[in-house]
C-alpha positions as CSV (number, residue, x, y, z in Angstrom):
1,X,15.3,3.5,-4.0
2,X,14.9,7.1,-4.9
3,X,16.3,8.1,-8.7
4,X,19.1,10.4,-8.7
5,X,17.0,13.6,-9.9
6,X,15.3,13.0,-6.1
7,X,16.5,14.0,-2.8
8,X,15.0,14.0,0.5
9,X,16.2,16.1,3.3
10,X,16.0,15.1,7.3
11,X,15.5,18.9,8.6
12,X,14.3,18.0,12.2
13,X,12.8,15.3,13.7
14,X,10.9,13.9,16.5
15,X,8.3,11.6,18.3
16,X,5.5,13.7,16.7
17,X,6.8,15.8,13.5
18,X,9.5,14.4,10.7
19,X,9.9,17.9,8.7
20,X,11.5,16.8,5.2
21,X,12.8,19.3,1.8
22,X,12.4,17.2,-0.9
23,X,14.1,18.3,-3.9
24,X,12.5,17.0,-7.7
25,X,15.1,18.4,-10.3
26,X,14.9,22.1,-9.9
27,X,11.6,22.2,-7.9
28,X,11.8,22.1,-4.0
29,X,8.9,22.0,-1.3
30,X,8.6,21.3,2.3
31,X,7.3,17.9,3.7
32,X,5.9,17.6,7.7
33,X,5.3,13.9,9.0
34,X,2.8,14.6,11.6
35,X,1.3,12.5,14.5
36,X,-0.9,14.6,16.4
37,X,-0.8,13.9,20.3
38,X,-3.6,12.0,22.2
39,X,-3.2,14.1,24.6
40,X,-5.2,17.4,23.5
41,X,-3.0,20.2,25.6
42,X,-0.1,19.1,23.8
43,X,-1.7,18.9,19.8
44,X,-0.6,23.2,19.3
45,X,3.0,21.7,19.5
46,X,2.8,20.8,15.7
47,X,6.8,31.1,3.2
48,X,7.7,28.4,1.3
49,X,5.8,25.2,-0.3
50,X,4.7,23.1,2.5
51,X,2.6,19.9,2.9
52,X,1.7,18.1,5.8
53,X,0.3,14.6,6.1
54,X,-0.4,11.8,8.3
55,X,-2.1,11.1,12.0
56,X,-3.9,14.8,13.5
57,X,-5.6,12.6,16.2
58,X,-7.9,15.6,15.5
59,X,-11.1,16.2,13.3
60,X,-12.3,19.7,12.2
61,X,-16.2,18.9,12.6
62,X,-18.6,16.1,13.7
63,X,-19.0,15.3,10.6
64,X,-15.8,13.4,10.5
65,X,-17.0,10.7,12.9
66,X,-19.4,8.1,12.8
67,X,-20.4,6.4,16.2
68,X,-19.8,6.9,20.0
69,X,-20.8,10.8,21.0
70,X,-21.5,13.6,19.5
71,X,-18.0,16.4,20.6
72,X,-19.0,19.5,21.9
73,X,-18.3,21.9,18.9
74,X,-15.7,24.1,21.2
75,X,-13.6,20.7,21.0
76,X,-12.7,21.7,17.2
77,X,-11.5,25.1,17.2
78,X,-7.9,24.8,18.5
79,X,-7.3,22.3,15.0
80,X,-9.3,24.3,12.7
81,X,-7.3,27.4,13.9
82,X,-4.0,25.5,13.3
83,X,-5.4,25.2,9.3
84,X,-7.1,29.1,9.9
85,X,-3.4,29.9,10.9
86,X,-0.9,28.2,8.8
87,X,-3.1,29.3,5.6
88,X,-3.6,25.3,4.9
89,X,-6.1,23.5,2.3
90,X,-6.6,20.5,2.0
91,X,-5.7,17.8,-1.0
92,X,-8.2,16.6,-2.7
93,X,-8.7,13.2,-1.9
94,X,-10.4,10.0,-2.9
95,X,-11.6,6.8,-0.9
96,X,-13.4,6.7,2.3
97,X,-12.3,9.3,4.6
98,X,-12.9,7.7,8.1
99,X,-9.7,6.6,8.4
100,X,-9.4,5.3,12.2
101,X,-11.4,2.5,12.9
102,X,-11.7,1.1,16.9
103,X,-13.8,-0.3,19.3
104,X,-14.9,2.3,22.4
105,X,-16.8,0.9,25.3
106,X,-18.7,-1.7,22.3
107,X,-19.5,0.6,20.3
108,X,-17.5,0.6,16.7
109,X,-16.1,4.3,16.4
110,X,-14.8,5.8,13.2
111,X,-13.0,9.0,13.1
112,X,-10.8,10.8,9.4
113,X,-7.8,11.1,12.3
114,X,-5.7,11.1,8.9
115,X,-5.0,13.7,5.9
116,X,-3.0,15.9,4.2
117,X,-2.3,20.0,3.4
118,X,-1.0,22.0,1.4
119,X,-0.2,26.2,1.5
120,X,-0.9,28.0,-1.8
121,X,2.8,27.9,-2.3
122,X,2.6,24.3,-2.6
123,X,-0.1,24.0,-4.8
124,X,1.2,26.2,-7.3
125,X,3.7,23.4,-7.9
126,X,1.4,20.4,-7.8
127,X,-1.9,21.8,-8.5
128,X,-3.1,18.1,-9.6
129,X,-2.5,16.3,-6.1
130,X,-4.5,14.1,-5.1
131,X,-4.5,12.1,-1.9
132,X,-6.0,8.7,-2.0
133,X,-7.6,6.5,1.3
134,X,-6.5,2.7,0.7
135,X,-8.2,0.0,2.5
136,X,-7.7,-1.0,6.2
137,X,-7.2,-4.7,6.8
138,X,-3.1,-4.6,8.7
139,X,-4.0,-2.1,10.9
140,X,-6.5,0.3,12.3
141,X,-5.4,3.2,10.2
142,X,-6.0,3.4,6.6
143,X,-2.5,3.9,4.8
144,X,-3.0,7.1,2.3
145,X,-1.6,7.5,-0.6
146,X,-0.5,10.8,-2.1
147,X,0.0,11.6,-5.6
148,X,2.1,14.3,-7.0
149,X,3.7,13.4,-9.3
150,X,2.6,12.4,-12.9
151,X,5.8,10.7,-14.1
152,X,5.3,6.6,-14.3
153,X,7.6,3.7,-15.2
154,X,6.6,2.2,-18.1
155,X,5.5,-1.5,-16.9
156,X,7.5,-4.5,-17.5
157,X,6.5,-7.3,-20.5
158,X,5.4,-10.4,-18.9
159,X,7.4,-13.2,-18.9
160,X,7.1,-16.7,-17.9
161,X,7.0,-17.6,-14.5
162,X,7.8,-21.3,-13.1
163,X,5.7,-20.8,-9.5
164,X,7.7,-23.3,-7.4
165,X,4.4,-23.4,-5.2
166,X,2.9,-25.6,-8.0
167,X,5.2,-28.7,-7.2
168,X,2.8,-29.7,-3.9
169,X,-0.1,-29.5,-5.8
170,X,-1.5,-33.1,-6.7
171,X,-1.2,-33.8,-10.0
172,X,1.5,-31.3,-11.4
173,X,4.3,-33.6,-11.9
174,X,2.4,-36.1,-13.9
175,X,1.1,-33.1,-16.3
176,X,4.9,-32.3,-16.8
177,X,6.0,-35.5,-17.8
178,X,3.3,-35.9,-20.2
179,X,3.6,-32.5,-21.6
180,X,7.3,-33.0,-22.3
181,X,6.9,-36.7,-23.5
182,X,4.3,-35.9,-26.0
183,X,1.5,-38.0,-27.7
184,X,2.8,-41.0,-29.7
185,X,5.1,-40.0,-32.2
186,X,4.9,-36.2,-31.5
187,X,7.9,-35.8,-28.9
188,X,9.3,-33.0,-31.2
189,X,12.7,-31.5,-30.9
190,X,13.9,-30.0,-27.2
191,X,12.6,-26.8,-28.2
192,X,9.2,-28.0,-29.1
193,X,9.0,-30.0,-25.7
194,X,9.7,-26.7,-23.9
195,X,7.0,-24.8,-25.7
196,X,4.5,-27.7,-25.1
197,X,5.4,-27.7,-20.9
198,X,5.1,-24.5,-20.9
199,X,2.0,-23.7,-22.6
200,X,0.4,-26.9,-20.2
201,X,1.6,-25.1,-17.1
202,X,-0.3,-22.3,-17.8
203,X,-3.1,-23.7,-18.7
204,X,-2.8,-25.8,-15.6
205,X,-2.1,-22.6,-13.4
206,X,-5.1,-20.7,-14.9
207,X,-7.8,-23.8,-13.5
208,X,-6.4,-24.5,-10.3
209,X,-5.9,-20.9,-9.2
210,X,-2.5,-19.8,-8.1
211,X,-3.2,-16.0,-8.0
212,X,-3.0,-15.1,-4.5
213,X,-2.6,-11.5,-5.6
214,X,-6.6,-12.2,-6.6
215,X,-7.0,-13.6,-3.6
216,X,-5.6,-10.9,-1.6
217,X,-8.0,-8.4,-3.5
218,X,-11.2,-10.0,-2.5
219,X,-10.2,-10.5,1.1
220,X,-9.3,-7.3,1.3
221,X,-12.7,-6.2,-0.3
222,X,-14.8,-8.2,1.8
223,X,-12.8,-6.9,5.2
224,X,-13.1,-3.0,4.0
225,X,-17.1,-4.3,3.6
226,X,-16.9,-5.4,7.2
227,X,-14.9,-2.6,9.3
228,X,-17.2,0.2,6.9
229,X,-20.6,-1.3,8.6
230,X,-22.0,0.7,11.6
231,X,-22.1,-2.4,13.9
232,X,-19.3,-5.0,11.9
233,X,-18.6,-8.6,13.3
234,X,-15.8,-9.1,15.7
235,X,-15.9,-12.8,14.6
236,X,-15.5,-12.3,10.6
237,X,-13.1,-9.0,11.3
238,X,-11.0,-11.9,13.1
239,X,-11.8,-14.6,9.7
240,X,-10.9,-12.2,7.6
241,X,-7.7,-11.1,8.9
242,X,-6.5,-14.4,10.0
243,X,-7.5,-15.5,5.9
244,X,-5.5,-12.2,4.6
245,X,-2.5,-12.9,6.6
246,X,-2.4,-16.4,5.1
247,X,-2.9,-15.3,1.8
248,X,-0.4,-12.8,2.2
249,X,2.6,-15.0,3.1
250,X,2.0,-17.0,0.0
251,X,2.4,-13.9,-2.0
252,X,5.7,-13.2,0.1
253,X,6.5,-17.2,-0.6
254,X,5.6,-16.4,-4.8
255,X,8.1,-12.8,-4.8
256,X,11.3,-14.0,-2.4
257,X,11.4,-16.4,-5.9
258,X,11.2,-13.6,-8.3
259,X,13.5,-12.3,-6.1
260,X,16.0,-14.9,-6.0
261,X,15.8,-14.7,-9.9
262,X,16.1,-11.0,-10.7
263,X,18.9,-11.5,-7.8
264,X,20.5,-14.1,-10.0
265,X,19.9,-12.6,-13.1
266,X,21.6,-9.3,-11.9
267,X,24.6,-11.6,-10.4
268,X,25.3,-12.9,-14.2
269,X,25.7,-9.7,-15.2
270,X,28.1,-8.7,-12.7
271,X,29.7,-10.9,-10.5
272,X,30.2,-8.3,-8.0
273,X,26.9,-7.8,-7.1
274,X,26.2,-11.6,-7.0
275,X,28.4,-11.6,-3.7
276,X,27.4,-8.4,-2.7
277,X,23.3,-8.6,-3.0
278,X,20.6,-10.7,-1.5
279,X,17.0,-10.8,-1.0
């Protein structure tokens, strides 16, 4: 949800450009959504600050593609007159570049289809942009990330969690009955019993690994390793997506609970938005 010193206005829009005036406080630029056309005829369809960003379908040199042939150098100019034109530069960016990966004729082709721009104008607002290439593993485009804007919430202090999740596992039901029965004598007061189930949990959490965030991050890892080899295989592409995607419903299973609590949590505060909210 965007804070109230934001606001993001629709100008036009269509099947290939989204042009947006976002507003920050008193500082205003110009935002284009761009997805180039496959179909190269149609690609020239796409003095104020102005930054553009997304899908070209186009590449300014050779050297923005790896595998499949080499493009007749001609094939560049109508883009890099487009940049020539407009007076663009580009962000500075991080991350690997080659953001389209895909399969042409069994050969593994990969192409920086995706970027950003900015005119001087632009830059003289946010002269510390930064664009950053995460990894691909949901779809054949690498998301981007762009950066212009320094301000950050200041995180959260952790809290304990009760990972419902941990109920299936074998073994986890016994540990919280001993935990809140204590040793012998040493049952202590409710309070103490708390502490004491609490502490076990997370103990118990730490050895039998519940952190599918973790788990998310290597997959993740190991399928950026994969699609960023010259000749990757089809068979552990498939693994390791097949492996992410379970991962990543037990992270969905893990925050529709925070959800439900923040939910409730916002609901005791005010009844209103108790009937009026859900996750």
């Amino acid at each position: 949800m965007w804070k109230d010193s934001y606001q993001v206005v629709v100008l036009s829009s269509d099947k290939r450009i989204i042009d947006l005036r976002i507003s920050i406080g008193s500082t205003s630029f110009f935002l284009t959504l761009v997805y180039g056309d496959p179909v190269k005829a149609r690609r020239r369809e796409v003095d104020d600050a102005w930054m553009l960003a997304g899908d070209f379908n186009e590449l300014l040199s050779n050297d923005e593609k790896s595998g499949g042939a080499v493009r007749e150098e001609s094939s560049f100019w109508d883009f890099r007159d487009m940049v020539k034109n407009c007076k663009l530069r580009e962000i500075q960016y991080s991350g690997n570049c080659l953001s389209w990966g895909g399969w042409r004729e069994k050969v593994w082709v990969q192409c920086r289809l995706d970027r950003s721009f900015g005119n001087s104008e632009w830059f003289s607002l946010f002269p510390r942009s930064n664009m950053e290439y995460l990894d691909m593993w949901a779809s054949d485009h690498r998301p981007i990330r762009i950066c212009f804007a320094l301000e950050r919430d200041a995180p959260n202090k952790r809290r304990f969690f009760f990972d419902k999740r941990m109920l299936s596992r074998e073994g986890f039901e016994d540990l919280v009955r001993r935990s809140w029965e204590g040793e012998g004598n040493n049952q202590g007061c409710t309070m103490d019993r708390i502490s004491r189930c609490r502490r076990k949990i997370m103990e118990w959490r730490k050895r039998n690994d519940m952190n599918s965030k973790e788990k998310i991050v290597r997959l993740r890892a190991a399928l950026e390793q994969e699609v960023s080899l010259p000749l990757p295989s089809y068979r552990r592409m498939q693994r390791l997506k097949q492996d992410l995607a379970e991962a990543l419903r037990e992270e969905e299973l893990f925050w529709r609970q925070k959800c439900r609590e923040e939910w409730l949590r916002a609901g005791d505060r005010n009844t209103k938005s108790k009937r009026k909210s859900g996750c």
